[in-house]
VOMAR-384513 format. One record per atom (N, C-alpha, C, CB): residue in one letter; x, y, z. Coordinates in pm, whole numbers, padded with zeros to 5 digits, always signed. Last residue first. Glycine has a CB too. Layout:
<atoms>
aXYZ
...
</atoms>
This chain:
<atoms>
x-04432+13473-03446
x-04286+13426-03417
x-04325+13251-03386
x-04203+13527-03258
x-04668+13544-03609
x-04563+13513-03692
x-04416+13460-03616
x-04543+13643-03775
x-04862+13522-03393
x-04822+13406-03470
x-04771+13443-03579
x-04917+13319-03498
x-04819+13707-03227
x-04734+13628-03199
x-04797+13479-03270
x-04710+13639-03042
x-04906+13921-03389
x-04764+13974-03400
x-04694+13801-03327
x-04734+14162-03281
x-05159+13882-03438
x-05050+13832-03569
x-04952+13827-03537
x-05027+13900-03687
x-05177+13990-03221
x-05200+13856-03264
x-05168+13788-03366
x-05293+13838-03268
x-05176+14219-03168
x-05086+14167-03121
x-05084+14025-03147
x-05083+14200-03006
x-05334+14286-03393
x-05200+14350-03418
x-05108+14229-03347
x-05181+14521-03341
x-05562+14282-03244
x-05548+14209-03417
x-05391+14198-03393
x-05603+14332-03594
x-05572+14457-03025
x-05559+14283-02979
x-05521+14213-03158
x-05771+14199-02890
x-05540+14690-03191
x-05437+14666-03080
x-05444+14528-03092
x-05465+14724-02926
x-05823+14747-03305
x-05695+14705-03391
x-05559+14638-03353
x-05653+14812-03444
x-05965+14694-03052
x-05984+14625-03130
x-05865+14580-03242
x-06084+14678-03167
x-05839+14966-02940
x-05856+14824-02876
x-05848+14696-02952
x-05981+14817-02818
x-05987+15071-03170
x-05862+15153-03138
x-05770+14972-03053
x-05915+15342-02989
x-06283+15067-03125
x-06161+14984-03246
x-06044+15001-03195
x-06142+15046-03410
x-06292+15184-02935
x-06299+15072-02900
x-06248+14992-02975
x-06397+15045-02876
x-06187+15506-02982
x-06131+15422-02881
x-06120+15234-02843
x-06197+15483-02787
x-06411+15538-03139
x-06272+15507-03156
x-06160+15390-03063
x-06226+15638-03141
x-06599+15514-02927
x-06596+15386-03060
x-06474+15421-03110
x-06725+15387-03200
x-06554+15726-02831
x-06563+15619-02746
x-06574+15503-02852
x-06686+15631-02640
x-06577+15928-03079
x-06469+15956-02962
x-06500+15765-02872
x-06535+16153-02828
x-06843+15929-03070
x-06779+15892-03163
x-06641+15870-03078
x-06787+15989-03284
x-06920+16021-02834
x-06966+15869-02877
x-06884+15837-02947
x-07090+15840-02944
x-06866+16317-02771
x-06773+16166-02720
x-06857+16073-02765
x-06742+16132-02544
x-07003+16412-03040
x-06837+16389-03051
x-06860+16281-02907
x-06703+16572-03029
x-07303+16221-03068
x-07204+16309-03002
x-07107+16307-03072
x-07164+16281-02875
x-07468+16030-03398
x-07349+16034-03237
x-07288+16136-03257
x-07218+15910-03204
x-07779+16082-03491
x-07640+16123-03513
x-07581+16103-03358
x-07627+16291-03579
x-07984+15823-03587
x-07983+15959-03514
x-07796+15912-03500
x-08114+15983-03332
x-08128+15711-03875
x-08012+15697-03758
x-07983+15827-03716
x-07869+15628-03804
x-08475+15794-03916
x-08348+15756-03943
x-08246+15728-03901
x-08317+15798-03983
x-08809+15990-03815
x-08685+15839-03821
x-08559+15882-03923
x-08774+15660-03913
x-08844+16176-03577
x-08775+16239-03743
x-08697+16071-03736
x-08619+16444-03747
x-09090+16326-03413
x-09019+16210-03445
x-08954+16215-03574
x-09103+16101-03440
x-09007+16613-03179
x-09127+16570-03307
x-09040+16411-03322
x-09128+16708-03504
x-09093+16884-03015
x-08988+16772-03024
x-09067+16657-03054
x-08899+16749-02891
x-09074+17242-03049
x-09126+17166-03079
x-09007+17001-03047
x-09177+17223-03216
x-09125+17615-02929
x-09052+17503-02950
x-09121+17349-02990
x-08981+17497-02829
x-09060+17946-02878
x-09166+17820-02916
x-09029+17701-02953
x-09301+17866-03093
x-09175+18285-02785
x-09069+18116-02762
x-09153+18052-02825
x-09034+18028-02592
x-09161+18642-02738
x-09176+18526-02847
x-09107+18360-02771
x-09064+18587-03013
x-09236+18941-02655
x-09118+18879-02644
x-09200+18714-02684
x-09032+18912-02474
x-09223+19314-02766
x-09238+19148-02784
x-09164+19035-02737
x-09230+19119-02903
x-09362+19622-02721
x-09250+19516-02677
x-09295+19384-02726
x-09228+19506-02513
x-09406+19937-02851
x-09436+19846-02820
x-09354+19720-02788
x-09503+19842-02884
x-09513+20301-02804
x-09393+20193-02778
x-09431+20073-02813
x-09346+20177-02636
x-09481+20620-02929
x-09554+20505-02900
x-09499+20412-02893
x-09635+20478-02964
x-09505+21018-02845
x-09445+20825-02929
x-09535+20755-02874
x-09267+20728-02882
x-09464+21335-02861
x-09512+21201-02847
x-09475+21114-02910
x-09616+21186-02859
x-09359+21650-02675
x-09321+21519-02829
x-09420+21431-02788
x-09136+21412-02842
x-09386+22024-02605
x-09402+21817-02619
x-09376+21717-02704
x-09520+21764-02622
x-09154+22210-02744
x-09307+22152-02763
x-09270+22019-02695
x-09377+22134-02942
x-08860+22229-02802
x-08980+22347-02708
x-09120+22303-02686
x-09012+22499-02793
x-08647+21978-02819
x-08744+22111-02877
x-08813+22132-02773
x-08848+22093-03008
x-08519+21767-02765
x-08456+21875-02817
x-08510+21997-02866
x-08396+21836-02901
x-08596+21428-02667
x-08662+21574-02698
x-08624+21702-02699
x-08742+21594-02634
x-08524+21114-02731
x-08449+21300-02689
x-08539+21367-02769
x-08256+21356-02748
x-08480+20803-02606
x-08569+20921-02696
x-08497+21051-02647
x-08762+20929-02657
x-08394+20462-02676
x-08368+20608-02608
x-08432+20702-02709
x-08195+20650-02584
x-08393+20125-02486
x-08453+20282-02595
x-08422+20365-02586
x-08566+20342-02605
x-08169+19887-02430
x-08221+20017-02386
x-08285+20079-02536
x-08087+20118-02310
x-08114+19539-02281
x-08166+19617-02307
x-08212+19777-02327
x-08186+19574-02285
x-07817+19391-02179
x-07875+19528-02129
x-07990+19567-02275
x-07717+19668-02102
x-07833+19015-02242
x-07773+19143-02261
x-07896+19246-02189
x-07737+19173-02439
x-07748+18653-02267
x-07808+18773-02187
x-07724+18927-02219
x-07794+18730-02011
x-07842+18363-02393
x-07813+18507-02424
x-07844+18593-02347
x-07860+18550-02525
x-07806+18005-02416
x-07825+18141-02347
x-07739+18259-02389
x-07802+18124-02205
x-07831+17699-02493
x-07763+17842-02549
x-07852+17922-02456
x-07778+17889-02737
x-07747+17335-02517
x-07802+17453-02464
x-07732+17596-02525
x-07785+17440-02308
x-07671+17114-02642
x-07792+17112-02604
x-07808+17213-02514
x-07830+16997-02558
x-07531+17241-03016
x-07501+17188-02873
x-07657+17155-02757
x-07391+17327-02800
x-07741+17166-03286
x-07702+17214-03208
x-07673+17190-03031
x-07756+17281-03245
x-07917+16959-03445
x-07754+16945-03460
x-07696+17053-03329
x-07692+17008-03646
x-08155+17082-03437
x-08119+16995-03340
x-07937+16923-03365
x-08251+16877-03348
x-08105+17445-03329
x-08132+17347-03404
x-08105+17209-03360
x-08075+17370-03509
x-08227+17720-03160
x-08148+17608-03119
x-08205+17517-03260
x-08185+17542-02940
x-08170+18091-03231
x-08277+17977-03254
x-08171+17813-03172
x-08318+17963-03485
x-08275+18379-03083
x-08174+18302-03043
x-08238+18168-03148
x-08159+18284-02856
x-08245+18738-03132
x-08351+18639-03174
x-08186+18522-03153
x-08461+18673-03377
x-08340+19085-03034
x-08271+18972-03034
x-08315+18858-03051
x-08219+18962-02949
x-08352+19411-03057
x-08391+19298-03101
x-08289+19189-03055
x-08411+19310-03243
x-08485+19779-03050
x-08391+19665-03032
x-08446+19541-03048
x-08331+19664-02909
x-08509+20149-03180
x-08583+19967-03182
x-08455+19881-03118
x-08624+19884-03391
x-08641+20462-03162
x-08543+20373-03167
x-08627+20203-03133
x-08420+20431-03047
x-08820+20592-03381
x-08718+20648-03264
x-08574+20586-03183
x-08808+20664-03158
x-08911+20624-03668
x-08872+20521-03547
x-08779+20604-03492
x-08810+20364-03583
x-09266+20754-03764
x-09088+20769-03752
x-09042+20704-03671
x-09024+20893-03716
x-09503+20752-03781
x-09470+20646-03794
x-09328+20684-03786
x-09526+20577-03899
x-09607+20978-03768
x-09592+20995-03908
x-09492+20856-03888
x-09527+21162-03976
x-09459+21042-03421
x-09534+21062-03527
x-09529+21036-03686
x-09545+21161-03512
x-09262+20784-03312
x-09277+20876-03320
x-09408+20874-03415
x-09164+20932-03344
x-09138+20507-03124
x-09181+20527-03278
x-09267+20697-03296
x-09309+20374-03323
x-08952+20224-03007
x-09012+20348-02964
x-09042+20394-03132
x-08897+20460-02854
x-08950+19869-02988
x-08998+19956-03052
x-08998+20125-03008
x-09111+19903-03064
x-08869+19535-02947
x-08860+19688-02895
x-08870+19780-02937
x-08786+19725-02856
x-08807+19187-02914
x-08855+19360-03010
x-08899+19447-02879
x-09038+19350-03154
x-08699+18875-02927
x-08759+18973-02806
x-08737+19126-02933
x-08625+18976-02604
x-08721+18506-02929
x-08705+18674-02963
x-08742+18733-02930
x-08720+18734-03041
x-08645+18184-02994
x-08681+18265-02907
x-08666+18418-02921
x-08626+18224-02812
x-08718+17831-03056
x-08693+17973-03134
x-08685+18074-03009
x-08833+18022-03252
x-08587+17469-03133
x-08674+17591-03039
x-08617+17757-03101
x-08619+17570-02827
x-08629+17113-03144
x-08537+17240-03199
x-08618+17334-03144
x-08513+17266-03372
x-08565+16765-03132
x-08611+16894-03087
x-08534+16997-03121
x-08625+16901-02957
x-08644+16454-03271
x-08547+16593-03351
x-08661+16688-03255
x-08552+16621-03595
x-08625+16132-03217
x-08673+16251-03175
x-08576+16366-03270
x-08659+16259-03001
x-08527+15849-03210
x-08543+15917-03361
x-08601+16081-03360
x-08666+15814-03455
x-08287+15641-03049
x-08428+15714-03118
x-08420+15772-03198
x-08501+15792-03064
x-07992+15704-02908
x-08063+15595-02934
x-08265+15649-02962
x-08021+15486-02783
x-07859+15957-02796
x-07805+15858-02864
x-07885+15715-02964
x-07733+15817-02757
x-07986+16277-02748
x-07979+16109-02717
x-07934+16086-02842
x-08125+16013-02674
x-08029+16578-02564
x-07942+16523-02708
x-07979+16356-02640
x-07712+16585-02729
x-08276+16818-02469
x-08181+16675-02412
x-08114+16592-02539
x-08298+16545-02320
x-08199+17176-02492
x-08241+17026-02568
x-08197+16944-02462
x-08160+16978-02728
x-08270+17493-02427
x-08179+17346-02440
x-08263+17274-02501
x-08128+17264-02305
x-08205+17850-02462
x-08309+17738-02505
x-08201+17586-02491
x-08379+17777-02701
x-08290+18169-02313
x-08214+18045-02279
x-08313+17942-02368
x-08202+18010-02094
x-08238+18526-02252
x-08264+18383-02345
x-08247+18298-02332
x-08232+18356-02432
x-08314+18805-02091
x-08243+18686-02083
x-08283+18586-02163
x-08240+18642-01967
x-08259+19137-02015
x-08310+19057-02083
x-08190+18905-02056
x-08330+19133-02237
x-08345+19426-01864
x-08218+19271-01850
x-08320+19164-01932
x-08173+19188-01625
x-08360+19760-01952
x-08390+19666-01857
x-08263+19555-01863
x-08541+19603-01889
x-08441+20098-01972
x-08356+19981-01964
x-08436+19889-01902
x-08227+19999-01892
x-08502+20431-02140
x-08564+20275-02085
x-08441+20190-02107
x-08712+20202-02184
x-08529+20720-02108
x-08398+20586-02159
x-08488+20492-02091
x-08193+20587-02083
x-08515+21063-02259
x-08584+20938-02208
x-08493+20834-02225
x-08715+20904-02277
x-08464+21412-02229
x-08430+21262-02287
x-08450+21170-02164
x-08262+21244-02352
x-08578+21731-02254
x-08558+21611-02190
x-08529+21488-02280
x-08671+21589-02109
x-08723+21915-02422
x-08589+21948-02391
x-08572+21816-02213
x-08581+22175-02363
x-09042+21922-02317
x-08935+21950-02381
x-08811+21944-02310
x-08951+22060-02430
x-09186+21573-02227
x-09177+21776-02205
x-09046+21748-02284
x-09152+21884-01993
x-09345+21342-02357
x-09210+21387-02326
x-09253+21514-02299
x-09095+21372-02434
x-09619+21098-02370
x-09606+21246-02409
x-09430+21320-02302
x-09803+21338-02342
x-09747+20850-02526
x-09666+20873-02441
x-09653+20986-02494
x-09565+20793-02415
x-09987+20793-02653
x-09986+20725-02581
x-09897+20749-02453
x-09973+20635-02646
x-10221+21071-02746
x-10079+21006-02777
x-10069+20918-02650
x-09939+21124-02795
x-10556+21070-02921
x-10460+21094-02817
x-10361+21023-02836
x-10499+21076-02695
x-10704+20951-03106
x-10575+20996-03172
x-10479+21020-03022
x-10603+21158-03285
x-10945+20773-03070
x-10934+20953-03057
x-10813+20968-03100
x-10948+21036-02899
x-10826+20529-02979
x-10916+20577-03088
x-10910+20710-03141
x-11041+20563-03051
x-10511+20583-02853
x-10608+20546-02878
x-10695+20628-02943
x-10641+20504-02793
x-10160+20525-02943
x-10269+20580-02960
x-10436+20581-02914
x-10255+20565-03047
x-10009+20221-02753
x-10077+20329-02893
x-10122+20416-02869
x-10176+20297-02980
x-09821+20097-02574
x-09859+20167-02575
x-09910+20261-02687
x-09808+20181-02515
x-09854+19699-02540
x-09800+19817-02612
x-09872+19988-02584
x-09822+19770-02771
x-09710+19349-02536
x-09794+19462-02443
x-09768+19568-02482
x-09773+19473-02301
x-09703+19048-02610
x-09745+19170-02684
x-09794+19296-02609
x-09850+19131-02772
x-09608+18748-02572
x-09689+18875-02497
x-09674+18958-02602
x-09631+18945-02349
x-09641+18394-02620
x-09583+18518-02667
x-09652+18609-02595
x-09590+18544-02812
x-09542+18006-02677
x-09548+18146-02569
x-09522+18294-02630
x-09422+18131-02448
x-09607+17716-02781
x-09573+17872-02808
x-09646+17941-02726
x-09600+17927-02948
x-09483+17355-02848
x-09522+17489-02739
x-09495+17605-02812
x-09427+17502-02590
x-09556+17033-02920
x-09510+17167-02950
x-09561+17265-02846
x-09555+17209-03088
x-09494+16674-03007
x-09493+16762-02920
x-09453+16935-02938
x-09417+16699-02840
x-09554+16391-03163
x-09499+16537-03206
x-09564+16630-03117
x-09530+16581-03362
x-09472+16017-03160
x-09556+16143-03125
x-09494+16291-03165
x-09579+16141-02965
x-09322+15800-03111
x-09337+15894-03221
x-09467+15989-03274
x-09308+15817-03316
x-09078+15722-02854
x-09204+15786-02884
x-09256+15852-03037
x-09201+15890-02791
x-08799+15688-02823
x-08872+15614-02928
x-08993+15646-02945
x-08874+15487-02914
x-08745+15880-02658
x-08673+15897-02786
x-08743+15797-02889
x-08511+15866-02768
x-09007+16042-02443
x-08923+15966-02447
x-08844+15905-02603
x-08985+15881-02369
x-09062+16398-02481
x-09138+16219-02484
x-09049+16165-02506
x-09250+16158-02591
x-09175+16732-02449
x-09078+16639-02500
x-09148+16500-02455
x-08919+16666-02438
x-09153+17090-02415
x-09232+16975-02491
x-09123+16876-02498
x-09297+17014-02649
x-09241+17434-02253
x-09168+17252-02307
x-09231+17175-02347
x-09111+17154-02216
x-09194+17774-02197
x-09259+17656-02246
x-09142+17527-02237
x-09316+17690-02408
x-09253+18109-02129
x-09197+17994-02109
x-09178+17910-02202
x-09248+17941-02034
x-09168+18468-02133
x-09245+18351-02211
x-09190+18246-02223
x-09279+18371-02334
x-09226+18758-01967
x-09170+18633-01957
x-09274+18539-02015
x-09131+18601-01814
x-09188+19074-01827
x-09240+19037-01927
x-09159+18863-01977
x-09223+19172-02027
x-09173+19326-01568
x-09109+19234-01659
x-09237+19165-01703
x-08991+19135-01593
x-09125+19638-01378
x-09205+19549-01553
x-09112+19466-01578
x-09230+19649-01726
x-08976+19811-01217
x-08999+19693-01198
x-09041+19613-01283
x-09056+19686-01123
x-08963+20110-01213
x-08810+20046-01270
x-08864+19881-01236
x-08627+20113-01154
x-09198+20182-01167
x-09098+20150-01012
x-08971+20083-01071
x-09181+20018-00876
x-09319+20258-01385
x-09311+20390-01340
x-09194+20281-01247
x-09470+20497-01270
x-09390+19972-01420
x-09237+20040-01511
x-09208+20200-01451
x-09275+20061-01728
x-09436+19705-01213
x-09461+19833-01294
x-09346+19936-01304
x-09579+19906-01233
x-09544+19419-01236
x-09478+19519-01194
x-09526+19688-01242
x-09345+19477-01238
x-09581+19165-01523
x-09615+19228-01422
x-09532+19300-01374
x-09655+19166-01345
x-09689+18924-01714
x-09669+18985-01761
x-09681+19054-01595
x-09728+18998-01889
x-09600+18551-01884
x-09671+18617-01761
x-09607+18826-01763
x-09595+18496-01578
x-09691+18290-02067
x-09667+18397-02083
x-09721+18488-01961
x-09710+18420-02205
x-09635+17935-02120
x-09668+18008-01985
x-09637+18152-02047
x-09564+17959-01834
x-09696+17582-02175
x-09661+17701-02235
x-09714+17808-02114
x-09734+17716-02393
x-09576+17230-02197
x-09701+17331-02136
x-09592+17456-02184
x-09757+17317-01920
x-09646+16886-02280
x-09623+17049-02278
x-09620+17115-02205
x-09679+17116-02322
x-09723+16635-02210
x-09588+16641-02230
x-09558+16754-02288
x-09539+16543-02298
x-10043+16650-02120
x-09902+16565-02031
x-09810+16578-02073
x-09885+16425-02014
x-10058+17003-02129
x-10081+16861-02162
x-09981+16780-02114
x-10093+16836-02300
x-10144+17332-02082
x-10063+17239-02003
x-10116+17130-02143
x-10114+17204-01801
x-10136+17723-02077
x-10218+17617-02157
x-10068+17499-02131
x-10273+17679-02366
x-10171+18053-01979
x-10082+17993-01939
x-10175+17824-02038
x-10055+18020-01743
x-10105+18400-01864
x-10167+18327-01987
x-10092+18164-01976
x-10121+18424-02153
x-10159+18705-01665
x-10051+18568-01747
x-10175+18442-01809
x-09911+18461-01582
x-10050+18947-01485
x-10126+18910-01563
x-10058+18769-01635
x-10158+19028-01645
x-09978+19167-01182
x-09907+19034-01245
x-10051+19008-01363
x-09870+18870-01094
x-10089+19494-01261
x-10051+19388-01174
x-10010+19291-01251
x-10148+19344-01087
x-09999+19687-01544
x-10085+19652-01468
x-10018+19554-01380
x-10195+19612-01536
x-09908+19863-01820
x-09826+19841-01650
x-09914+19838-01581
x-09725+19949-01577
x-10128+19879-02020
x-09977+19816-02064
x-09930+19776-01891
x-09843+19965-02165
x-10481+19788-02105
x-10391+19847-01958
x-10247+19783-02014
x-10454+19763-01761
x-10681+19548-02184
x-10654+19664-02167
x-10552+19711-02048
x-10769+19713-02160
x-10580+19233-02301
x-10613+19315-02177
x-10598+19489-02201
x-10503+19260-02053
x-10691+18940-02479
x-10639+19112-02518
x-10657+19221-02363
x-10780+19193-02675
x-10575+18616-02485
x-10639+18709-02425
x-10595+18846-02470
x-10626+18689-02291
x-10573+18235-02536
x-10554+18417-02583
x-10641+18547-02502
x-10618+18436-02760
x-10466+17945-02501
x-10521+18077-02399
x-10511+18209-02491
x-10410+18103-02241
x-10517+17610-02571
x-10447+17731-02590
x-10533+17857-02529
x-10418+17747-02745
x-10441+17292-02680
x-10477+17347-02577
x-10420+17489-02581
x-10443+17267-02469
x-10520+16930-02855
x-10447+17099-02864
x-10483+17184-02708
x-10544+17214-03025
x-10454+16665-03010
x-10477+16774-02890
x-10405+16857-02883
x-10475+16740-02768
x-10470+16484-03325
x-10390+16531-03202
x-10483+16671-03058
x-10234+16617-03301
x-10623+16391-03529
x-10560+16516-03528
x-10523+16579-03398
x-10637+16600-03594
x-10667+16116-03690
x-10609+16173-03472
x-10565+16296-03565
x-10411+16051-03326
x-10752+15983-03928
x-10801+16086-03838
x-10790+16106-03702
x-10906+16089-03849
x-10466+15832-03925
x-10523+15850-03954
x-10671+15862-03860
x-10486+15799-04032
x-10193+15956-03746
x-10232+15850-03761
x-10354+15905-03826
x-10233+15764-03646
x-09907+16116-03895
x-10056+16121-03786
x-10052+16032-03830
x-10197+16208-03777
x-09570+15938-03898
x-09673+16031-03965
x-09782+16045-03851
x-09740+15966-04115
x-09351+15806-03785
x-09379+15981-03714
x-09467+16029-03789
x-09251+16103-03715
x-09352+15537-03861
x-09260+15642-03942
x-09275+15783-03846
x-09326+15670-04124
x-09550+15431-03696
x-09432+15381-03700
x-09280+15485-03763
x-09467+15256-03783
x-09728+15739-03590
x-09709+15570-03667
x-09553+15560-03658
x-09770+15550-03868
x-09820+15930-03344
x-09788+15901-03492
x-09752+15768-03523
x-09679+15981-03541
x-10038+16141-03169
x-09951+16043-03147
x-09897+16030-03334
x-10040+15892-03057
x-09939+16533-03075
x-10023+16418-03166
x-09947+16287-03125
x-10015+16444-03356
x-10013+16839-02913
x-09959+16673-02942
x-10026+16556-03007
x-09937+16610-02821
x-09968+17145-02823
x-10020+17028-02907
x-09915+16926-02914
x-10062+17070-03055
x-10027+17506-02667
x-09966+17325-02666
x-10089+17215-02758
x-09963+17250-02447
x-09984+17830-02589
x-10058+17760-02675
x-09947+17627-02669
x-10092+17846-02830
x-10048+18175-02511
x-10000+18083-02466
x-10056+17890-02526
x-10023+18133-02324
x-10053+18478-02558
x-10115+18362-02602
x-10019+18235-02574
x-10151+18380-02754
x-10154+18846-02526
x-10098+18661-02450
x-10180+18623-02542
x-10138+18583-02257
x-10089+19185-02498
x-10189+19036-02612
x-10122+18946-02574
x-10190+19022-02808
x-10257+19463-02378
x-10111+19402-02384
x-10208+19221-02450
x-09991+19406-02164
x-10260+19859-02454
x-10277+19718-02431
x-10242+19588-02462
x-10349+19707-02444
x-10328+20166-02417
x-10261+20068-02395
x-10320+19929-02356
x-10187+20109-02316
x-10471+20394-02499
x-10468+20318-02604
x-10361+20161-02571
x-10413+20426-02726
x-10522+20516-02291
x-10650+20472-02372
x-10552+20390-02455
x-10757+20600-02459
x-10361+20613-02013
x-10401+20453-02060
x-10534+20457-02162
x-10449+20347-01907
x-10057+20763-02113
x-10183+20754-02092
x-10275+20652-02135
x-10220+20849-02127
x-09786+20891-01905
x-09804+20758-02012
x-10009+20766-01970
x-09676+20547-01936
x-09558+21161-01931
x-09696+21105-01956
x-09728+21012-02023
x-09767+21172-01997
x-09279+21230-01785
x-09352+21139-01886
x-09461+21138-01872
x-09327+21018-01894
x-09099+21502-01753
x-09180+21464-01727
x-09161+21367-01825
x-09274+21538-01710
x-08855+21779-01603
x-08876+21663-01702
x-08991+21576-01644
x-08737+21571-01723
x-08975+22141-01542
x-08941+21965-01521
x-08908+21855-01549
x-08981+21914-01506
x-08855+22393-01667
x-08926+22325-01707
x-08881+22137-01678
x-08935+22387-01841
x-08642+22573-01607
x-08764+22629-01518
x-08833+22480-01584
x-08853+22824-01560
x-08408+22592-01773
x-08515+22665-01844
x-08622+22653-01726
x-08563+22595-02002
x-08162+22468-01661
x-08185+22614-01616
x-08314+22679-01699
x-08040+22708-01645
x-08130+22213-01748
x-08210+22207-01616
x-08222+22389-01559
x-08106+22088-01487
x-08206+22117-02043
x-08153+22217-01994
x-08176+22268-01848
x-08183+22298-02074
x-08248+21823-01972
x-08092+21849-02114
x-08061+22019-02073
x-08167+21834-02367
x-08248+21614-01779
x-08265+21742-01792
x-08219+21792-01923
x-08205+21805-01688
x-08385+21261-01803
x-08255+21332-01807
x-08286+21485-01824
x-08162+21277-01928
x-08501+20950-01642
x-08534+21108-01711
x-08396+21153-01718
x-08640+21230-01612
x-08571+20649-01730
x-08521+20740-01598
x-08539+20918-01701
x-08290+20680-01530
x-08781+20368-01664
x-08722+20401-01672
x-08683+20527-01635
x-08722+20367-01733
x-08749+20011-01701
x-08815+20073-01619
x-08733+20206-01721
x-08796+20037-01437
x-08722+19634-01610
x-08737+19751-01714
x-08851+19887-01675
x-08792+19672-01861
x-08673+19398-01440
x-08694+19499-01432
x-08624+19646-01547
x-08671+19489-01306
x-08690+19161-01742
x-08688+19203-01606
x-08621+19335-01581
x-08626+19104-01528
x-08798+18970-01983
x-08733+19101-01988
x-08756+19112-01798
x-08829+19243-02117
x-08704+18660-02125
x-08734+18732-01977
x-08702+18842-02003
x-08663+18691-01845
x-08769+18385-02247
x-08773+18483-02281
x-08804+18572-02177
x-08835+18482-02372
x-08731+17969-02285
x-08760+18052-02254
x-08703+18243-02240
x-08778+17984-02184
x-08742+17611-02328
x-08728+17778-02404
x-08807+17853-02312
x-08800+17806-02580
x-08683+17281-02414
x-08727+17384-02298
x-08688+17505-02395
x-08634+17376-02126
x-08724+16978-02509
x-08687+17109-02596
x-08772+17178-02455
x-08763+17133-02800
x-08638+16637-02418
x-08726+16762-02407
x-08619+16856-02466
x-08784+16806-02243
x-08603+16266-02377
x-08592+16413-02436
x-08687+16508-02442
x-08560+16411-02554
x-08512+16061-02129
x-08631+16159-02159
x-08589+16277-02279
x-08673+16240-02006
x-08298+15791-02276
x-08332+15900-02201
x-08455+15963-02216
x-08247+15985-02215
x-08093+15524-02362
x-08209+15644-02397
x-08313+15677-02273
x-08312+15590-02534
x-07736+15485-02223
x-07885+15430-02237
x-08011+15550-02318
x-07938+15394-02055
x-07477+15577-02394
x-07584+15570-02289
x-07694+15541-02370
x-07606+15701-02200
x-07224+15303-02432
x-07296+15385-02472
x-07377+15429-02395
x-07340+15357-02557
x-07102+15074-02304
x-07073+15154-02237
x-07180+15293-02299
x-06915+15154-02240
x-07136+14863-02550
x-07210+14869-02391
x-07214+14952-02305
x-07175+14796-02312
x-06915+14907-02714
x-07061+14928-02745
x-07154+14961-02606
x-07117+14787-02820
x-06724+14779-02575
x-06714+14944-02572
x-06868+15002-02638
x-06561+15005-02685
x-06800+14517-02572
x-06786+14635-02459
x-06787+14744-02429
x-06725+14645-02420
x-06781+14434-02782
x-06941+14483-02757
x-06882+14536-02599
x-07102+14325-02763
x-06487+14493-02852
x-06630+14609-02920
x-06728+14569-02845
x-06692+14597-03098
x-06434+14303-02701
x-06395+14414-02684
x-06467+14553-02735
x-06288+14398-02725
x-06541+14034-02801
x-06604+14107-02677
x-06551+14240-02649
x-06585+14027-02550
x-06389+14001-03070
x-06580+14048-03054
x-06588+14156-02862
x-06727+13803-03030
x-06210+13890-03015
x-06156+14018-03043
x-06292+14070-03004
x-06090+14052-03198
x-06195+13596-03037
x-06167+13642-02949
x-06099+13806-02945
x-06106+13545-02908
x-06346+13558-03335
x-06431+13591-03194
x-06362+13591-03049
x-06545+13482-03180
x-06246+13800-03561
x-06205+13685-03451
x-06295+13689-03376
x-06079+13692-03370
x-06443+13918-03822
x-06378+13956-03697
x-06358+13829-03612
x-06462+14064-03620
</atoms>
C-alpha cells in the first residue's frame, strides 16, 4: 500500500469504538395477575366462588451469582474455583406479602421477588439479574433467578383450589421479558441469557386444564436486546353440579452468563459498513493516482 494512501485507512480504523463495559442483563415479570369469576347459570341460586386453601401452598426462590478469574485463554486458573453466592428458600403460603430472594458480587447480582395478592387482581412475580466485566477481562461471570410459587394439595389430599359449580374461572395477568447485551468491538467476552415463564392449571388424576408458556433466549450473535410482552391467561370451566378442584403452579426463570471466549470477536454491520467505506476511500485515492500518472 502507498504510504500516501496509509493515513486514510488508519483513519477510518480510528474512528472504530473504543471497548466498553460489557454486561448480559435479564429479566421476567408477571404483574398484576389476578382473577375474575363468571356465572354460567346465574338463575340456579348458586354463587360463583373460589376456594383457595393454604395447606398445600408454597412458593421456592433461588436466587444465585458466580465468578471466576481465568488465564490468558478464559480457562480457571488452577485451584480458584471462583466465588459463588446464593439464597434458597421454601416459604409456606402462595399470596403472601412482598417476599424475595436476592445474592450480589462485584460484577453480579440476581434478585427473585414475589408479592400482592391475587384475591386484589395484584400478584406479581419477578426474576432479575446481571453479570458482566470489561471486554478484555477473562473472568466468567453468571446469574440465576427463579420463583416457583404453587398451589397443591396438601399432605391430607385436601384440594388446593375448589370452583362451585357451573362457574368459569380466568386468571390474567402482564407478563414481560426483556434480555440485552452490551455488543463490543474489541475483546473476547461472549454474553448470552435465557428467560421463561409456565403456567399450569391441572385437575384431578393429573388432567391439564390449561398451561401457558413463554421462553425468550439472547445469543451472542444476537441483536443486543429483545423484549416480549404478552396477556397472560388460564382458564377453567366448571360445567357440572359438584365442586371441581385443581391445582396451579407458576414459573418464572432468568439466567445469564458473560464469560471469555478468545478469538476475533465479530464486527457489527456498521463496523463492517465503516471499513467499507474506508477502502472505498482507499480504492478512490489508488484510482486517482494512476489516473494522473498516466496523463
Amino acid at each position: 500500500m502507498p504510504a500516501s494512501i496509509a493515513p486514510w485507512l488508519l483513519a477510518a480504523l480510528a474512528t472504530l469504538p473504543a471497548a466498553a463495559l460489557a454486561k448480559v442483563r435479564g429479566s421476567v415479570q408477571l404483574s398484576h395477575f389476578g382473577w375474575s369469576l363468571i356465572d354460567l347459570r346465574p338463575d340456579d341460586g348458586i354463587a360463583p366462588g373460589l376456594g383457595i386453601f393454604p395447606g398445600g401452598s408454597r412458593a421456592a426462590f433461588e436466587a444465585s451469582v458466580h465468578e471466576r478469574r481465568g488465564d490468558a485463554n478464559g480457562n480457571p486458573l488452577p485451584g480458584d474455583d471462583g466465588e459463588s453466592r446464593r439464597e434458597r428458600d421454601i416459604i409456606e403460603g402462595l399470596f403472601l406479602p412482598t417476599l424475595q430472594a436476592s445474592a450480589a458480587l462485584p460484577r453480579s447480582g440476581a434478585t427473585v421477588r414475589m408479592g400482592g395478592a391475587a384475591a386484589d387482581r395484584a400478584f406479581s412475580l419477578l426474576a432479575q439479574g446481571h453479570a458482566g466485566s470489561t471486554p478484555d477481562d477473562t473472568g466468567a461471570y453468571h446469574f440465576l433467578a427463579q420463583g416457583t410459587p404453587a398451589a397443591v394439595p396438601d399432605p391430607a389430599g385436601n384440594p388446593a383450589l375448589v370452583l362451585t359449580p357451573y362457574t368459569r374461572l380466568v386468571w390474567t395477568g402482564d407478563l414481560s421479558m426483556a434480555l440485552s447485551h452490551e455488543p463490543f468491538l474489541r475483546g473476547g467476552r461472549s454474553e448470552s441469557a435465557q428467560g421463561s415463564f409456565q403456567a399450569w392449571l391441572v385437575g384431578p388424576g393429573s388432567k391439564l386444564i390449561d398451561h401457558d408458556a413463554q421462553q425468550l433466549n439472547l445469543n451472542p450473535r444476537d441483536p443486543a436486546a429483545k423484549q416480549r410482552d404478552r396477556r397472560v391467561r388460564l382458564d377453567w370451566i366448571n360445567d357440572g353440579a359438584e365442586a371441581a378442584s385443581a391445582w396451579m403452579l407458576l414459573s418464572v426463570h432468568v439466567a445469564g452468563s458473560s464469560r471469555y471466549a478468545p478469538g476475533p470477536p465479530i464486527p457489527e454491520p456498521a463496523t463492517w459498513a465503516l471499513l467499507a467505506g474506508g477502502l472505498g476511500v482507499v480504492g478512490l485515492a489508488a484510482r486517482r493516482r494512476k489516473t494522473c500518472s498516466s496523463a
